[in-house]
C-alpha positions as CSV (number, residue, x, y, z in Angstrom):
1,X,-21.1,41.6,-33.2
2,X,-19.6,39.3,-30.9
3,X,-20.8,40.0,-27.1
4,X,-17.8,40.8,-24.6
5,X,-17.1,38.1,-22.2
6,X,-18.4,38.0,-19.0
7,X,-15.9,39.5,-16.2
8,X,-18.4,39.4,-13.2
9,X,-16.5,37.4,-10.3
10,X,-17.3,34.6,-9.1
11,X,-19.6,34.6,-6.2
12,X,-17.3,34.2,-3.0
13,X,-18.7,31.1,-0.7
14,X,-18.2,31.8,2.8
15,X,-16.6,28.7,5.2
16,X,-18.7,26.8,7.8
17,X,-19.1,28.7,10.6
18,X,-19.8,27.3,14.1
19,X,-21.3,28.9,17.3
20,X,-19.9,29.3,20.6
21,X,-15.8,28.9,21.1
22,X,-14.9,25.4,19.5
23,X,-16.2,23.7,16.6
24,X,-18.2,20.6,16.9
25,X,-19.6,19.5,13.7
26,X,-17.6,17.5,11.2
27,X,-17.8,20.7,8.6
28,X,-16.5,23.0,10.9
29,X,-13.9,21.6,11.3
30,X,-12.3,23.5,8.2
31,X,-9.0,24.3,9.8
32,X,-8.2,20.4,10.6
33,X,-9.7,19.6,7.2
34,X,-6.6,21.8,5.8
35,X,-3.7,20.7,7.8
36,X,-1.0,22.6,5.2
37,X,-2.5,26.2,5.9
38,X,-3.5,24.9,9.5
39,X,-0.4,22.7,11.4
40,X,-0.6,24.5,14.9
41,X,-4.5,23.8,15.2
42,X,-3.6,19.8,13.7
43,X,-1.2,19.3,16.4
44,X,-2.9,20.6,19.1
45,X,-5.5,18.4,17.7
46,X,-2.9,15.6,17.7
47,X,-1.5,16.1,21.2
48,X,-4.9,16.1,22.6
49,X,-5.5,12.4,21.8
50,X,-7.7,12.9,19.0
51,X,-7.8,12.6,15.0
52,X,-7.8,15.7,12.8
53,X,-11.2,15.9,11.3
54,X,-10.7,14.5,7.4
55,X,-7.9,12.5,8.1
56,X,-6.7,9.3,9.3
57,X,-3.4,8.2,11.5
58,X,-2.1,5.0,11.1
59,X,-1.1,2.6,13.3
60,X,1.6,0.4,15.1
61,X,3.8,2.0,12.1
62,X,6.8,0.7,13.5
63,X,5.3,-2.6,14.0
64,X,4.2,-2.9,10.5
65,X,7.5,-1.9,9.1
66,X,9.5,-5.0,11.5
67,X,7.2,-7.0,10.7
68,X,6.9,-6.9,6.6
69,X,10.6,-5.6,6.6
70,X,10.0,-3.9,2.9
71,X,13.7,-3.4,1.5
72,X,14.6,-1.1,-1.5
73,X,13.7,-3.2,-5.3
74,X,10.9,-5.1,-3.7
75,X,7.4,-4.9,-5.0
76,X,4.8,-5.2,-2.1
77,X,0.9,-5.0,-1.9
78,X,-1.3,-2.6,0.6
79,X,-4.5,-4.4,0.2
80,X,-6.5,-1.7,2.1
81,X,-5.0,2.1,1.1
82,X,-7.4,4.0,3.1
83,X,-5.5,7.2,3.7
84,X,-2.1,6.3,2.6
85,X,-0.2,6.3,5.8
86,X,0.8,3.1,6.1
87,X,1.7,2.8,2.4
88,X,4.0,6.0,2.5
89,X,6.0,4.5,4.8
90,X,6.1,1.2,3.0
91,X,7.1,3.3,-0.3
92,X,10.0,5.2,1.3
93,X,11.4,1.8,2.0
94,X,11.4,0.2,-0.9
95,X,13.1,3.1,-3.2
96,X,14.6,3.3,-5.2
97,X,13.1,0.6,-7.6
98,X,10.3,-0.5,-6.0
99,X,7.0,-1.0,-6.4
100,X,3.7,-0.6,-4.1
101,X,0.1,-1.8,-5.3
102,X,-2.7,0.0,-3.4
103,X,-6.1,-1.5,-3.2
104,X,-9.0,0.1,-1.8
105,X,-12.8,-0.8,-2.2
106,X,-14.7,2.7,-1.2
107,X,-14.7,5.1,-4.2
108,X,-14.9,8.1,-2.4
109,X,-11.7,8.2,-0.2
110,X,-9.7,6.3,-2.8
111,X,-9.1,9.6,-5.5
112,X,-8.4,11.6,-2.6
113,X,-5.8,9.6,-1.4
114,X,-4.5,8.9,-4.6
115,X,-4.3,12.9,-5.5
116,X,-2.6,13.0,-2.1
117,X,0.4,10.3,-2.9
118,X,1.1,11.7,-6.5
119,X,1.4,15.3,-5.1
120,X,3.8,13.8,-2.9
121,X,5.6,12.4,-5.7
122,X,4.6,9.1,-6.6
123,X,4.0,8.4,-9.8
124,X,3.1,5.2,-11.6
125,X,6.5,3.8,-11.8
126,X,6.5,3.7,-8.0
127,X,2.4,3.4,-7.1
128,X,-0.5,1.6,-8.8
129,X,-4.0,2.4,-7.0
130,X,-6.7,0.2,-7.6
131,X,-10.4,0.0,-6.9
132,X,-11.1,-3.4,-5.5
133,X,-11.7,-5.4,-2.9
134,X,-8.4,-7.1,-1.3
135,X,-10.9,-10.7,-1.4
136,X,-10.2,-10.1,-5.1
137,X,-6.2,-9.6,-4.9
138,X,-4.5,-12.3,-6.7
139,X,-7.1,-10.6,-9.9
140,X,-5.8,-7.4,-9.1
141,X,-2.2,-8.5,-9.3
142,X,-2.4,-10.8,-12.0
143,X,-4.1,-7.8,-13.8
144,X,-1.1,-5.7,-13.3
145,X,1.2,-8.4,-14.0
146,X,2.6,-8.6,-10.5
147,X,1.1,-12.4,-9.6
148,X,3.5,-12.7,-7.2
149,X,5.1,-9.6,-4.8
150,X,7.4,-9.9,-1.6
151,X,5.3,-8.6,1.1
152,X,1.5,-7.9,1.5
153,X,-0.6,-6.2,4.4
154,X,-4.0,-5.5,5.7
155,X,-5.3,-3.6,7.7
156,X,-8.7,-4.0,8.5
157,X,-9.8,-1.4,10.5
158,X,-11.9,1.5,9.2
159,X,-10.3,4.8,8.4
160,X,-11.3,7.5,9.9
161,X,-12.5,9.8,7.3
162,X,-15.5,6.9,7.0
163,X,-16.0,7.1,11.0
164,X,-16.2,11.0,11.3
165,X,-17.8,12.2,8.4
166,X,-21.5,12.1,9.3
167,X,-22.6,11.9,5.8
168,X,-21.1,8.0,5.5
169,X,-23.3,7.1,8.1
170,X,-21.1,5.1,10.2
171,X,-21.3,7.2,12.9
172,X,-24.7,7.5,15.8
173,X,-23.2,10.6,17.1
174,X,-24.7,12.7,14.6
175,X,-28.1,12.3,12.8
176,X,-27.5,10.8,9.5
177,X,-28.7,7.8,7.0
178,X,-28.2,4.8,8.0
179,X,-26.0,3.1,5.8
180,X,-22.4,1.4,7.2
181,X,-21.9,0.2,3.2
182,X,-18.3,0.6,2.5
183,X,-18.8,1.4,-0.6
184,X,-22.1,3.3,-1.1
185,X,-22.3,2.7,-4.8
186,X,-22.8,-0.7,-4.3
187,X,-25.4,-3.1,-2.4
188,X,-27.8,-1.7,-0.2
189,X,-27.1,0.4,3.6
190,X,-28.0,-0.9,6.5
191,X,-31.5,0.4,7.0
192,X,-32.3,-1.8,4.0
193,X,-30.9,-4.9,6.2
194,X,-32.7,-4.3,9.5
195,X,-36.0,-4.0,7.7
196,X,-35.6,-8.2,6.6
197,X,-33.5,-9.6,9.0
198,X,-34.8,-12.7,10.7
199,X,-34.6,-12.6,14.4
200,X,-32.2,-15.5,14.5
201,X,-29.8,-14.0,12.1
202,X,-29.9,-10.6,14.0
203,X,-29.2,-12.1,17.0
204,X,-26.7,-14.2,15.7
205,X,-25.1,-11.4,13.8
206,X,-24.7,-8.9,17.4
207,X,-23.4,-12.2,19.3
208,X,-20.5,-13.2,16.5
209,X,-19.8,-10.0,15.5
210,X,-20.6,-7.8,18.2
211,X,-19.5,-10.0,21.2
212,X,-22.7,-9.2,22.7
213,X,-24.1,-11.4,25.8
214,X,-27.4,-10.8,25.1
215,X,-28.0,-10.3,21.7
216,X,-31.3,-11.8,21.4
217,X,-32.3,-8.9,23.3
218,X,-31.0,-6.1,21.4
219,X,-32.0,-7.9,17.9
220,X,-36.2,-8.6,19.6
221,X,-36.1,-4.5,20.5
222,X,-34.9,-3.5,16.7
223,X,-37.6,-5.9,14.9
224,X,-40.5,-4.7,17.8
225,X,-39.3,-1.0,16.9
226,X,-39.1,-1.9,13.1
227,X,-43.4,-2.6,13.1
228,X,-43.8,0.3,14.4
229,X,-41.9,2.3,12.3
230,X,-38.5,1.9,9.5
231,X,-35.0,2.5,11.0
232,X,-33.3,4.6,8.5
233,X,-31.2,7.2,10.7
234,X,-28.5,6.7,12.6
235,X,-30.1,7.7,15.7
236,X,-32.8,5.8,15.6
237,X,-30.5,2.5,15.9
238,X,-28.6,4.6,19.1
239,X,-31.6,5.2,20.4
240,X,-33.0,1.6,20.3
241,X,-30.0,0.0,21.4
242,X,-29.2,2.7,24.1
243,X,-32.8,2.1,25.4
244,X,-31.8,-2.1,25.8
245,X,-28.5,-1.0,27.5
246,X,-29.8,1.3,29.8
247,X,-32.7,-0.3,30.3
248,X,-34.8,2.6,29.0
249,X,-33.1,4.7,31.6
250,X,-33.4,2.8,34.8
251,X,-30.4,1.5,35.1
252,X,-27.1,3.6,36.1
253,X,-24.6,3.1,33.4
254,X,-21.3,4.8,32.8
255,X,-22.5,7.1,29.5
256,X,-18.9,5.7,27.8
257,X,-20.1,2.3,28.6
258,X,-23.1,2.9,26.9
259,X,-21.3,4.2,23.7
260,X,-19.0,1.3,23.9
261,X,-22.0,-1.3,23.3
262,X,-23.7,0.8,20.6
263,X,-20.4,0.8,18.8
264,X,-19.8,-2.7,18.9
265,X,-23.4,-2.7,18.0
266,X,-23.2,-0.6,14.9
267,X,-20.1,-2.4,14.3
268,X,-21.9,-5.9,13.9
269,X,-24.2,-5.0,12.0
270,X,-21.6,-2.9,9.9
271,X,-19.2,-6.1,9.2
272,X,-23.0,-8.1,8.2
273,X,-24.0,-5.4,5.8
274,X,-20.5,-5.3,4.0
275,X,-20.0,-9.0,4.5
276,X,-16.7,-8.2,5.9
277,X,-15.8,-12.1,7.5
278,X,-16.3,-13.4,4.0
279,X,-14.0,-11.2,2.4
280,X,-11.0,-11.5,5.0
281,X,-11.7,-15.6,4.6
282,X,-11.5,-15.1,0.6
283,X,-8.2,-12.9,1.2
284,X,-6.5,-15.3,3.6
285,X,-7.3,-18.2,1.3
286,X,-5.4,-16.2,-2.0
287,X,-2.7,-14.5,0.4
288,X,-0.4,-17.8,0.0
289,X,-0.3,-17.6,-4.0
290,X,0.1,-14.2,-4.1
291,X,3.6,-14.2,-1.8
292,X,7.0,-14.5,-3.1
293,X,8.9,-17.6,-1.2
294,X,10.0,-15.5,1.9
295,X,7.8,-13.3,1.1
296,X,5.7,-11.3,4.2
297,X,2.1,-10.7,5.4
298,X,1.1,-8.2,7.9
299,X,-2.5,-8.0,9.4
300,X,-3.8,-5.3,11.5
301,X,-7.2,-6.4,13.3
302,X,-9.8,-4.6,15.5
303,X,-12.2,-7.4,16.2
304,X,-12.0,-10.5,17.8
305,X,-13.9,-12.8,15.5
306,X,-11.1,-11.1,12.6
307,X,-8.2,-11.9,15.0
308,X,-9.4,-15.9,15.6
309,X,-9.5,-15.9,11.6
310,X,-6.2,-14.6,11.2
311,X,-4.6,-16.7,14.4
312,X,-6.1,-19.7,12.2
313,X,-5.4,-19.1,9.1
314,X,-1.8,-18.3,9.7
315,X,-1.8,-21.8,12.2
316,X,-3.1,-23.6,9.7
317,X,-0.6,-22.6,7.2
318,X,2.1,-23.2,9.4
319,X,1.3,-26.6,10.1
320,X,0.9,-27.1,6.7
321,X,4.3,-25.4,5.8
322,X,2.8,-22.9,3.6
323,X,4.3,-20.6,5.9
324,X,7.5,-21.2,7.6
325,X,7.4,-19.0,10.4
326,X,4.2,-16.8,11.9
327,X,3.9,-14.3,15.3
328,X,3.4,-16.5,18.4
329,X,1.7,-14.1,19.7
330,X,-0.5,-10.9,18.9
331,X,1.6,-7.7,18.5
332,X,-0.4,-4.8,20.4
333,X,0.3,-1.0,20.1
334,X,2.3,0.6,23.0
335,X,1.0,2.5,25.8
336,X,2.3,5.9,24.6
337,X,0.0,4.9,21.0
338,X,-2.7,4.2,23.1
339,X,-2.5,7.3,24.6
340,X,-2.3,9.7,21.8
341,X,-4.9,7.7,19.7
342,X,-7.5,6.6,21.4
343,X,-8.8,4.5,18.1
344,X,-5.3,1.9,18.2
345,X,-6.7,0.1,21.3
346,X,-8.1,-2.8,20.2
347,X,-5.6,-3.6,17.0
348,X,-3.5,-6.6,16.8
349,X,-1.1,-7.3,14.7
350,X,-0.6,-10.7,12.9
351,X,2.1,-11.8,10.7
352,X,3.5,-14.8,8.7
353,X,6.7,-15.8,6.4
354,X,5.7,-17.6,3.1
355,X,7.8,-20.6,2.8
């Protein structure tokens, strides 16, 4: 006799709750995590400056659009999808006909985003998604049979569904493994790094990458602290390097001056561990190769040391008459971006016309 099938229901999980009147923590956060059910609470999230929890805005829109001028029939590249905003907007402009490749390289935003653009309606005739690199994109369009596409950006900044969520580690304001890796399948996370690096290439590494004026410092307090004990939480970096700046409390520092340096700090040592400079060198080298003639590249930098790259690049080209025409100047988001996100600041936007 055949045993009836179970009709018990399925045990009902109850939502993160959070004390006192506001959420705080990242999983809280449930009602910005579902902006559909949730649009009043996203865009009083919004209009206070900030970034839904989950999500990502993108930015200088406007500026991207001028600058790559995507028209309908073309075929363009976003090298780095993140959450899609950008390359929406790039795929409303070039339908009907066109076609958008997507690259990303972390594996754990990238199916979310793609479920996102196909539930908006973009299927493979429109969208190809791609899990790579962009130092690898002239493989990744030969391999779609795309060697060569009319316009191409980049936008190097990280998203902020990596910033906020504590569990990517990216973050010191909550207490998390240390790991800054991009994509976490793959190499090893920062804590791994501190452990072995030299004091001359830790020093070296917060001075290049971190625009730090004494980073000899900073990189002599993590090695002391690393004999003692291993780094391997995010707040034990903070700590350390909040220690240097504040000079273990006597000194009387504005507290958002403080989190300024330990985020260009973290930020160093985050472009080191993911060898993020070599990468945008690889990237710049292909981009020529990979443009139609008069075809477009748009960059989107948050770093100085990825801005004199870019400037160069793009210089040397021109002299060279790879390109025939590049920005004079960098483009920078408005005051009224600035204002309701916080996170454009510091972007600058390059771009050049293939010859």
């Amino acid at each position: 006799m055949t045993e009836p099938e179970s009709t018990s229901p399925t045990p009902h999980r109850r939502r993160v709750r959070y004390s006192g009147r506001n959420p705080r923590q990242f999983a809280e956060k449930y009602k910005e995590h579902n902006a559909a059910q949730h649009p009043d609470t996203v865009s009083k999230v919004i209009a206070s400056g900030k970034t839904p929890a989950g999500t990502h805005r993108p930015i200088m829109v406007e500026q991207v659009i001028n600058a790559l001028q995507p028209a309908p029939g073309q075929i363009g590249c976003d090298a780095t999808l993140g959450y899609g905003g950008h390359t929406v907007e790039l795929l409303k402009k070039i339908a009907p006909g066109g076609h958008l490749v997507a690259l990303d390289t972390d594996p754990l935003e990238l199916p979310r985003t793609e479920e996102r653009l196909r539930a908006l309606g973009y299927d493979p005739d429109a969208l190809t998604v791609m899990h790579t690199s962009f130092a690898g994109i002239s493989r990744a369009l030969l391999q779609k049979d795309f060697p060569t596409v009319d316009f191409i950006l980049a936008d190097l900044g990280l998203s902020s569904m990596q910033i906020d969520n504590p569990a990517r580690g990216f973050t010191f304001k909550e207490n998390a493994p240390l790991d800054l890796r991009l994509n976490p399948r793959k190499g090893e996370p920062a804590s791994a790094w501190l452990a072995r690096w030299s004091l001359p290439d830790l020093t070296k590494i917060l001075a290049d990458y971190g625009d730090e004026l004494r980073p000899a410092e900073y990189a002599q307090r993590i090695i002391d602290t690393r004999q003692r004990k291993p780094i391997l939480r995010t707040t034990d970096l903070a700590t350390i390097l909040r220690d240097v700046t504040t000079g273990n409390g006597r000194l009387p520092i504005d507290p958002d001056e403080v989190n300024k340096t330990i985020q260009r700090l973290f930020q160093a040592i985050r472009i080191a561990v993911n060898n993020e400079m070599d990468a945008l060198t690889e990237f710049l080298r292909q981009l020529p190769a990979c443009l139609k003639p008069g075809g477009r590249v748009a960059i989107l930098t948050f770093h100085s040391g990825e801005d004199r790259r870019v400037k160069k690049s793009f210089e040397d080209g021109l002299q060279q008459e790879t390109y025939s025409e590049i920005s004079s100047d960098p483009i920078r988001p408005t005051p009224e971006e600035t204002r309701s996100n916080p996170r454009s600041k510091s972007a600058k936007l390059r771009w050049a016309l293939k010859a």
